[in-house]
C-alpha positions in Angstrom: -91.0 67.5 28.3 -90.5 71.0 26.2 -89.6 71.0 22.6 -88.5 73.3 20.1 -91.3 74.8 17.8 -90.8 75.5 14.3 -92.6 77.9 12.1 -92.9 79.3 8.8 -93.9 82.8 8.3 -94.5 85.1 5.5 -94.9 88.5 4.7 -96.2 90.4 2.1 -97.8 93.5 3.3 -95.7 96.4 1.4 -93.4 95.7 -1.4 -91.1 92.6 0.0 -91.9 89.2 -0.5 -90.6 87.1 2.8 -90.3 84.1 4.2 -89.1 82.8 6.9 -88.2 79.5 9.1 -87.8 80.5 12.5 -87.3 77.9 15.8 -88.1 79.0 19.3 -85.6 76.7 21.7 -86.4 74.6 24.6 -84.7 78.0 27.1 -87.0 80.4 24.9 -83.9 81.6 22.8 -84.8 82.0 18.8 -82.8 80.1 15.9 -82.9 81.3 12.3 -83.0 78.6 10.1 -83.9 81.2 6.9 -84.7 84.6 6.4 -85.2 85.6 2.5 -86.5 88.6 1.6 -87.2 89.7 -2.0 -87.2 93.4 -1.9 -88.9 95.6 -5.3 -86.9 98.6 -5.1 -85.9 98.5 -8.6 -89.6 98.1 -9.5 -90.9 101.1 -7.6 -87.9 103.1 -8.2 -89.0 105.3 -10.8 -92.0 106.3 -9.3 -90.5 107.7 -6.1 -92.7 105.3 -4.2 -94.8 102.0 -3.6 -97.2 101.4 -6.3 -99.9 98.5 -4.6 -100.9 96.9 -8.2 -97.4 96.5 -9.1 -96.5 95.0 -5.8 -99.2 92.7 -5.2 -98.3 91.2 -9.1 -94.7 90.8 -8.1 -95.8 89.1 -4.7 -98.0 86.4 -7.1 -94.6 85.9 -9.2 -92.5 85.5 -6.1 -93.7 83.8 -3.3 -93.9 80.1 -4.5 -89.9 80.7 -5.0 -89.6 82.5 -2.1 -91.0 79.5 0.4 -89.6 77.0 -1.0 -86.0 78.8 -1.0 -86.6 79.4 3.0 -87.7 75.5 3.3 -84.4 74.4 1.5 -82.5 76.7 3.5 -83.7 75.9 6.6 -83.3 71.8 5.8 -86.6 71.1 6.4 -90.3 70.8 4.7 -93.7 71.8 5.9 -94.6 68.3 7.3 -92.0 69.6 9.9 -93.6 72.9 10.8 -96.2 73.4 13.9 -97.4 75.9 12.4 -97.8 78.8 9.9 -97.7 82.4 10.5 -98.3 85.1 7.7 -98.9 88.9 8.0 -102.7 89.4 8.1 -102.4 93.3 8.3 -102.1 96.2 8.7 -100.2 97.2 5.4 -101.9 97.4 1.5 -104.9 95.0 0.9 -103.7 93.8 -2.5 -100.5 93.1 -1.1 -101.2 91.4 2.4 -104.2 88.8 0.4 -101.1 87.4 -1.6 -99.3 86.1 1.4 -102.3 85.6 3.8 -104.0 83.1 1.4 -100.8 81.4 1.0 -100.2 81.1 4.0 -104.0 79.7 4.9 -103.8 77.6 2.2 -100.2 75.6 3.4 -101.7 75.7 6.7 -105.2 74.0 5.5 -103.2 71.5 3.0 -100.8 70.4 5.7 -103.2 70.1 8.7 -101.3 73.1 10.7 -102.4 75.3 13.1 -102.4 79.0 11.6 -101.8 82.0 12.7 -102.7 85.9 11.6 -99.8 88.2 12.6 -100.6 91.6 13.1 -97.2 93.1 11.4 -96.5 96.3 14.0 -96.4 92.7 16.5 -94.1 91.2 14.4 -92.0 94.4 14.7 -92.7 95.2 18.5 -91.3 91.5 18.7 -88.4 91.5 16.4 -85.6 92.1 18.9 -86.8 88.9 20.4 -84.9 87.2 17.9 -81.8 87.8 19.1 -82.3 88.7 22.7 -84.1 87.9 25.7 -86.8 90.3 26.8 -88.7 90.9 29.6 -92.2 92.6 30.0 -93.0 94.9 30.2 -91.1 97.3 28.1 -91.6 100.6 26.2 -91.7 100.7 22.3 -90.8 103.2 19.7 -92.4 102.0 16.7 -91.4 103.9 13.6 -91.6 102.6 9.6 -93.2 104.0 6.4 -96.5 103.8 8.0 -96.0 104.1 11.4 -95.0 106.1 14.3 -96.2 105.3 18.1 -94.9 104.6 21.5 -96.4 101.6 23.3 -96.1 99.9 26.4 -95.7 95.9 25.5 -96.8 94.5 28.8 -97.2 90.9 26.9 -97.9 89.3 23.4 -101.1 90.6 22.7 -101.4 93.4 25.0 -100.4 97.0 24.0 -101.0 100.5 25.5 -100.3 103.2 23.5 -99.0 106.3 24.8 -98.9 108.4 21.7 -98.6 108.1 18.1 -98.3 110.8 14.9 -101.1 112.6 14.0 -100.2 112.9 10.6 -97.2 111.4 8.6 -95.2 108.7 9.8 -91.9 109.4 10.3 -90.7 106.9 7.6 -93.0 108.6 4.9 -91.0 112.0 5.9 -88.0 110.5 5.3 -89.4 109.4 1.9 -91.0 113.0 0.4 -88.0 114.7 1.8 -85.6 112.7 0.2 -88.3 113.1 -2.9 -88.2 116.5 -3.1 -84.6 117.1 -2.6 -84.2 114.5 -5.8 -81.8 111.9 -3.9 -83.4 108.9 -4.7 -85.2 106.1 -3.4 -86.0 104.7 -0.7 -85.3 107.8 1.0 -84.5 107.1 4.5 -81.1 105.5 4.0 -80.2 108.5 1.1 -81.6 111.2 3.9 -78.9 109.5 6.1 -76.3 109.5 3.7 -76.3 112.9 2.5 -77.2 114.6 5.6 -73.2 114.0 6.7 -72.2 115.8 4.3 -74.0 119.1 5.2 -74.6 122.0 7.6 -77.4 120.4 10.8 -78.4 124.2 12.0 -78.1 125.5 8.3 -81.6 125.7 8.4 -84.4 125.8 11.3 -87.0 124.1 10.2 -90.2 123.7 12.7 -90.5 120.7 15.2 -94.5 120.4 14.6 -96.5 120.0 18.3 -93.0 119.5 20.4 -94.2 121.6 23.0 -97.8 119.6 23.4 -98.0 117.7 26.5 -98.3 113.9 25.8 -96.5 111.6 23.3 -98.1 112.3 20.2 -95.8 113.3 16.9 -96.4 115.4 13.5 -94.0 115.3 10.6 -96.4 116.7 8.2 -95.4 120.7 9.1 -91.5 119.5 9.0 -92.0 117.7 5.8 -94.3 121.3 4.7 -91.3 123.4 5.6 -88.8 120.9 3.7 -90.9 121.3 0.5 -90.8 125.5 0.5 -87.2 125.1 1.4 -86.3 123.0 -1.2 -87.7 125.3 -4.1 -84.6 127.9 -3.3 -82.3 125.0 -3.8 -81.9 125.7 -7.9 -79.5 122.6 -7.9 -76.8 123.2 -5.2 -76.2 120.0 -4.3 -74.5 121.9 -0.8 -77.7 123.5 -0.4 -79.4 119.8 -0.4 -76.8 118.3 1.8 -77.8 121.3 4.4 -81.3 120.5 3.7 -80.8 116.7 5.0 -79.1 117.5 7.6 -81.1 120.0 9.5 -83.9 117.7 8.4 -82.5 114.3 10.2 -81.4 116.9 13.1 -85.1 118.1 13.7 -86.2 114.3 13.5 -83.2 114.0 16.3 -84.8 116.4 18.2 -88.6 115.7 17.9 -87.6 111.9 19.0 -85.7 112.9 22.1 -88.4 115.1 23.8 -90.9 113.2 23.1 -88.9 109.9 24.1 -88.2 111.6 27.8 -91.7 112.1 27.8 -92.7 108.7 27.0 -90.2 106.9 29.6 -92.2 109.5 32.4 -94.7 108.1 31.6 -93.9 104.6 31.2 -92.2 104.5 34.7 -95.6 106.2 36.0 -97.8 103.3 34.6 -95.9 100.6 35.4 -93.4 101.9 38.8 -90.5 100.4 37.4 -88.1 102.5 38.2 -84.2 101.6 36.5 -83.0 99.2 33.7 -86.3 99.1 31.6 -86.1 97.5 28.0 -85.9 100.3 25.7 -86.8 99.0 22.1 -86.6 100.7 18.7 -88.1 98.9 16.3 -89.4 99.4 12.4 -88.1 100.2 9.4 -86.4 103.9 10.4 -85.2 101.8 13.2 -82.3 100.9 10.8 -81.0 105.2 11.3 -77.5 105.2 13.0 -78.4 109.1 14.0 -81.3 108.0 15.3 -80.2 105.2 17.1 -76.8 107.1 18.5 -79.7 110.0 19.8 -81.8 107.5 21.9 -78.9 106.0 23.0 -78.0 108.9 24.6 -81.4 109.3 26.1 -81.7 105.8 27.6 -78.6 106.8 29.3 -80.2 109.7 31.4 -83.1 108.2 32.3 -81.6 104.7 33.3 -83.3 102.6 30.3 -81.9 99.7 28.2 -82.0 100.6 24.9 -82.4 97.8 22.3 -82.3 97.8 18.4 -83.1 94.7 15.9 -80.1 93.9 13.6 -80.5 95.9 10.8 -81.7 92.7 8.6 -84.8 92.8 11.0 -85.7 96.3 10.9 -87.3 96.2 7.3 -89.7 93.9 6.6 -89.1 90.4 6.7 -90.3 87.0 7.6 -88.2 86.3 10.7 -90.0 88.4 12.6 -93.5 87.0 11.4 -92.6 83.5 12.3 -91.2 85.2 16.0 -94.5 86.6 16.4 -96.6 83.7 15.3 -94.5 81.6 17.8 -95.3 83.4 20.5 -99.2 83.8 19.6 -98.9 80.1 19.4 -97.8 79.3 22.5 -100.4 81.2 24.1 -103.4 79.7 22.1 -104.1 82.4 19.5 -104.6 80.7 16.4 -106.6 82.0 14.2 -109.5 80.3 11.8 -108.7 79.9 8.2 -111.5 82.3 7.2 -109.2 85.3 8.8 -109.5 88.5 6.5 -106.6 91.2 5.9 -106.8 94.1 7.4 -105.4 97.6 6.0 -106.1 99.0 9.2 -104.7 97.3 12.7 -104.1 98.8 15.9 -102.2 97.0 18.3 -104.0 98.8 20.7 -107.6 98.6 19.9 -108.8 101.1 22.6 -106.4 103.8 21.6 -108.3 107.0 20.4 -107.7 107.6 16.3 -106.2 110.6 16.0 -106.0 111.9 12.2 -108.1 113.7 10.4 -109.4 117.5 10.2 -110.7 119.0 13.3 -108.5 117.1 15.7 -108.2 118.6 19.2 -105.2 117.8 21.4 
């Protein structure tokens, strides 16, 4: 007879301390018995970004409130878990060790099976949470670190079809935002402000569009941004412009290469019509970008599907998904797992940064 399976995950990899109590349903549907998320914004603020030793310390204050504020939510304590799930990677060392030993160490105490979550599955997973998905289906993975396309033909079992070669598209968002002095985080400000200006203002380059393949580059767009931005001399129209024709260029970039990606998706894999189209990651939470693909999904007959905005950012719900799902195929991991700073979900896929790279 089936039963439902509970699981606490955490996640610590960046600079939000999360946890989560998540239950996968006899029918396979999810149930969100908690979700908290403590986010440092405030901390990191003034720098303009992520600073790892000032994360990792807040992480150590945190966490033990954190847990025990999902457990209460949720109505239930660890004796009632299956199991334990915490990010193991990739993300920043000092960070991801916080929740990872936590996580070993509940696990160990209460005699629970534990499992290492790769965070880009946890993502690539997310809109599992609230909706039934089949595989295989074609990803669009894009955060602060990250920026790929991926066939997800099962838990565990990635091909990637192209991924930047430089920035990921949520760090562009970032330095733009940066350099144009409207705060952080960046992505939502970009967003914001880019309404209130002029889209073709300025043409601003759309780095290696006309390669074949899927790969991306946002580090000539974000180049272009910075000479731009030095003729600005504090008109804040001038800015607005700026963001605009910057989120429009991101617009663009994502659409070709999208088209390109669902070619070759429906190559690999000869489905031909109503194929899962999923955006997922942090920049996933962009209602331009979203609206775009939209758009695209509805030429070239895809589904597409976005996590509610509460699971596009880091958090633990998606953590707990993911170590659910690992479960339930036997993946559990010894207690002696390391973090990682560097993860691929597809471990065969070529590397492609550094100098001297060839397309």
């Amino acid at each position: 007879m089936k039963k439902n399976i509970t699981f606490l995950g955490i996640e610590t990899s960046c600079d939000e301390t999360a946890a989560a109590v998540i239950q996968e349903n006899t029918d396979g549907s999810a149930k969100v018995l908690s979700n908290v998320v403590s986010s440092q914004i405030k901390e990191h603020e003034k720098f303009g970004g992520v600073v790892p030793e000032l994360a990792a310390r807040s992480h150590v204050e945190n966490i033990d409130f954190i847990i025990n504020k999902a457990l209460d939510e949720s109505k239930l304590a660890i004796a009632d878990m299956d199991g334990v799930a915490a990010t193991a990677g990739p993300g920043l060392i000092v960070c991801l060790t916080v929740g990872l030993n936590v996580g070993k160490s509940i696990a160990a105490f209460a005699n629970k099976p534990f499992i290492a979550v790769n965070h880009l599955e946890g993502h690539a997973l997310s809109p599992g949470l609230e909706n039934k998905i089949k595989f295989p289906y074609l990803l669009l993975l894009i955060s602060g670190g990250h920026s790929q396309y991926l066939i997800v033909n099962d838990i565990d079992e990635y091909e990637q079809l192209g991924t930047t070669i430089d920035d990921a598209l949520g760090e562009a968002f970032d330095k733009t935002a940066k350099m144009l002095d409207l705060g952080y985080p960046g992505g939502p400000n970009i967003e914001k402000f880019s309404k209130l200006g002029d889209k073709n203002f300025y043409k601003l380059p759309e780095p290696i569009i006309n390669k074949a393949g899927c790969n991306l580059s946002f580090a000539g767009l974000k180049t272009a941004v910075l000479r731009e931005s030095k003729n600005i001399n504090g008109n804040q129209q001038l800015k607005y412009n700026l963001a605009a024709s910057f989120q429009y260029t991101v617009n663009k970039i994502l659409e070709k290469k999208t088209k390109e990606a669902m070619k070759q998706f429906k190559i690999k894999t000869s489905l031909k019509e109503k194929i899962p189209f999923i955006v997922a990651g942090g920049v996933a939470a962009n209602q331009s970008i979203r609206e775009n693909l939209t758009k695209v999904c509805k030429e070239i007959d895809f589904v597409p599907l976005f996590p509610n905005l509460k699971f596009c950012g880091d958090n633990a719900a998606m953590i707990a998904w993911a170590g659910i799902k690992r479960y339930k195929k036997k993946l559990i991991n010894d207690l002696d797992f390391v973090a990682k700073s560097r993860w691929p979900l597809d471990p065969h896929a070529k590397y492609l940064k550094g100098p001297g790279l060839k397309l």
